[in-house]
C-alpha positions as a Markdown table, in Angstrom:
| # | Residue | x | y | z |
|---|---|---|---|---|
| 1 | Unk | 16.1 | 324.7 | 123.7 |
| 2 | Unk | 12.9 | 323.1 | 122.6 |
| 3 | Unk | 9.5 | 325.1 | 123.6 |
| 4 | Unk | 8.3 | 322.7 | 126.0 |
| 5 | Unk | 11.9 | 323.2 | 127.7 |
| 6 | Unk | 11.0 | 326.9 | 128.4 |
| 7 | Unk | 7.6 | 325.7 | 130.2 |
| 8 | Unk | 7.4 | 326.8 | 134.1 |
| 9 | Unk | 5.2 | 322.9 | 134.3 |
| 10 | Unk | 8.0 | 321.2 | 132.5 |
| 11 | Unk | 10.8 | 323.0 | 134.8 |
| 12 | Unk | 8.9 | 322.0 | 138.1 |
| 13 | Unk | 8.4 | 318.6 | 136.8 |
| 14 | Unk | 12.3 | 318.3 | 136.2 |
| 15 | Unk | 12.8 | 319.8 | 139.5 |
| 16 | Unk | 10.6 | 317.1 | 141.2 |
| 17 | Unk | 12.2 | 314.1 | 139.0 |
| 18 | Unk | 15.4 | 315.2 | 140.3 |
| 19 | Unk | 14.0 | 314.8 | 144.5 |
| 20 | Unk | 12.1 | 311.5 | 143.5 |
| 21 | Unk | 16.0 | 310.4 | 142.2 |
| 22 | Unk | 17.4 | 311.3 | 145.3 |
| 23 | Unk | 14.7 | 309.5 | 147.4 |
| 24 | Unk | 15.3 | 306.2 | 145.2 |
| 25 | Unk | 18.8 | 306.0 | 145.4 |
| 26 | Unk | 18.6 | 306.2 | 149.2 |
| 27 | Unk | 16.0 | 303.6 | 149.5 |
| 28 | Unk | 17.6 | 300.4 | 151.4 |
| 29 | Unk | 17.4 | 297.2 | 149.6 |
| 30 | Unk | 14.1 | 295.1 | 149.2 |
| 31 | Unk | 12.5 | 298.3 | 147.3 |
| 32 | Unk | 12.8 | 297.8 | 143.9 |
| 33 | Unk | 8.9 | 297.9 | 143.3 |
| 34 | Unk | 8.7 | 300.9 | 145.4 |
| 35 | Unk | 11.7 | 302.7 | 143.8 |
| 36 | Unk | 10.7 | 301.3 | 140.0 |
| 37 | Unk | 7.2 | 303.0 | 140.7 |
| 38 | Unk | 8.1 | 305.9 | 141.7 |
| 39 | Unk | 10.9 | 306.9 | 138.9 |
| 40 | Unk | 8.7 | 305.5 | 135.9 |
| 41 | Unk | 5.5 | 308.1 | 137.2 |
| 42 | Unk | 8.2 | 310.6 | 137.7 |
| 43 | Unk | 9.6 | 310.5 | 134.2 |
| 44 | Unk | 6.1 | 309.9 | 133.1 |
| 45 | Unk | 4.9 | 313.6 | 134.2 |
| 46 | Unk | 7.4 | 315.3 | 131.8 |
| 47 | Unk | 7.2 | 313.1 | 128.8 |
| 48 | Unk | 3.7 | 313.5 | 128.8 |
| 49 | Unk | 4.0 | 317.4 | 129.2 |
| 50 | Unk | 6.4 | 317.0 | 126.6 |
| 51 | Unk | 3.9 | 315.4 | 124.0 |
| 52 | Unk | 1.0 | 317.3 | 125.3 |
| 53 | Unk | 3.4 | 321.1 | 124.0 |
| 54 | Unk | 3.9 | 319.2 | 120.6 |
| 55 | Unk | 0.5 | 317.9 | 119.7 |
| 56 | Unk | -1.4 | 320.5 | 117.7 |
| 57 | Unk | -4.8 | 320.1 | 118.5 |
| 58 | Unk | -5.8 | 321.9 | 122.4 |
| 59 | Unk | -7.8 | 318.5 | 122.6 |
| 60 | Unk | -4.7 | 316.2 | 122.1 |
| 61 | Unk | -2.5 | 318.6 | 124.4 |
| 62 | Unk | -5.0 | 318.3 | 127.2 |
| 63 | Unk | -5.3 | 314.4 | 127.3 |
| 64 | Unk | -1.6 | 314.2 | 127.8 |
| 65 | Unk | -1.8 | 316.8 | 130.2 |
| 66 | Unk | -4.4 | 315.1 | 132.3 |
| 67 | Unk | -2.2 | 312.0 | 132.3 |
| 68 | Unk | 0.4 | 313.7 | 133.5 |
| 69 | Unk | -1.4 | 315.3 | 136.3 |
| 70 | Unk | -2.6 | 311.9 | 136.8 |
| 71 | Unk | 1.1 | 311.2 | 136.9 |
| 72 | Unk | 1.6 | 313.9 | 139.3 |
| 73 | Unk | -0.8 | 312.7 | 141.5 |
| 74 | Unk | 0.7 | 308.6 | 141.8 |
| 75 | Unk | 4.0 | 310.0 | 142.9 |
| 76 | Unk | 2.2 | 311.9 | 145.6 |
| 77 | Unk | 0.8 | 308.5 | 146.8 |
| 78 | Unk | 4.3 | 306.8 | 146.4 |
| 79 | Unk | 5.8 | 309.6 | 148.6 |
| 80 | Unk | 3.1 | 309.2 | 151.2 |
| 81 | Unk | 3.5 | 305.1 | 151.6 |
| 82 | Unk | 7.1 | 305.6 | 151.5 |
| 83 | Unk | 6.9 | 308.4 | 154.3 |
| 84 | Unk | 4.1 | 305.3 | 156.1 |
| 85 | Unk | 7.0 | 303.1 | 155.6 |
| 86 | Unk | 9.3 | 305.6 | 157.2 |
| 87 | Unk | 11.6 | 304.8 | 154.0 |
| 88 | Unk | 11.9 | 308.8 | 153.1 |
| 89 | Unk | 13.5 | 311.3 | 154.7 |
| 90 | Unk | 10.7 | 314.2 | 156.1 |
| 91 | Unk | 12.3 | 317.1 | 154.2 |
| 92 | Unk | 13.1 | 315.2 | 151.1 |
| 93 | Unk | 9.3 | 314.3 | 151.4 |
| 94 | Unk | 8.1 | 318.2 | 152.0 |
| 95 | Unk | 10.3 | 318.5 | 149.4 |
| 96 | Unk | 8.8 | 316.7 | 146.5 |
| 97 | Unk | 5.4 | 317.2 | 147.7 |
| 98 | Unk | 6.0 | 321.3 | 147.1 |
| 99 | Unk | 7.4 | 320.2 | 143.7 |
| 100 | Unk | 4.3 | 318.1 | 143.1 |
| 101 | Unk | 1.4 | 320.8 | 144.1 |
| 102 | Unk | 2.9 | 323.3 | 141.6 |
| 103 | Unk | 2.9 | 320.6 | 138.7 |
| 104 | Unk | -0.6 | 319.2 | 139.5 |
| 105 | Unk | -1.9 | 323.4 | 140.2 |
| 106 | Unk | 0.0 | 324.4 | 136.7 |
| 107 | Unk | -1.3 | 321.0 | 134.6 |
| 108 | Unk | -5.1 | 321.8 | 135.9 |
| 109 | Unk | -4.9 | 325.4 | 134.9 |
| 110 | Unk | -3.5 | 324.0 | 130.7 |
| 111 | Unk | -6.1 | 321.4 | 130.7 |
């Protein structure tokens, strides 16, 4: 297991990708944007806490831990137009909103 795998950020991030899957397998056709947006901020949160645990400078770690709470932060918004659109499920959406404050609470306290 590679450092970064051992962070609590990096776990909660997985946990979260795995609810934000979920929610865009279930979305009904005509959502590909939605869906696309969603899984590509998703996945960006832990690559970017990935890069940010390698870099070697704190400087360097901390931009790509901003980006991914930025990250963080977009699938929050994608979660609340797709609970507008009444495309989510209300747990599924409590769900990866829990997920999501842990990430964006853990990232601001590393950067």
């Amino acid at each position: 297991m590679l450092s970064f795998q051992r962070l609590d950020v990096y776990k909660a991030a997985i946990k979260f990708a795995a609810v934000a899957i979920a929610i865009v397998e279930e979305l009904p056709r005509g959502n590909r944007e939605r869906a696309d947006q969603l899984s590509r901020a998703a996945e960006s949160v832990i690559r970017n806490i990935a890069e940010g645990s390698g870099r070697w400078s704190a400087a360097d770690s901390a931009k790509h831990y901003k980006i991914a709470r930025g990250e963080a932060m977009e699938c929050a918004a994608s979660l609340d137009i797709l609970r507008l659109r009444r495309l989510v499920d209300p747990k599924q959406y409590e769900r990866g909103i829990e997920h999501l404050e842990a990430v964006v609470s853990m990232l601001t306290k590393m950067v």
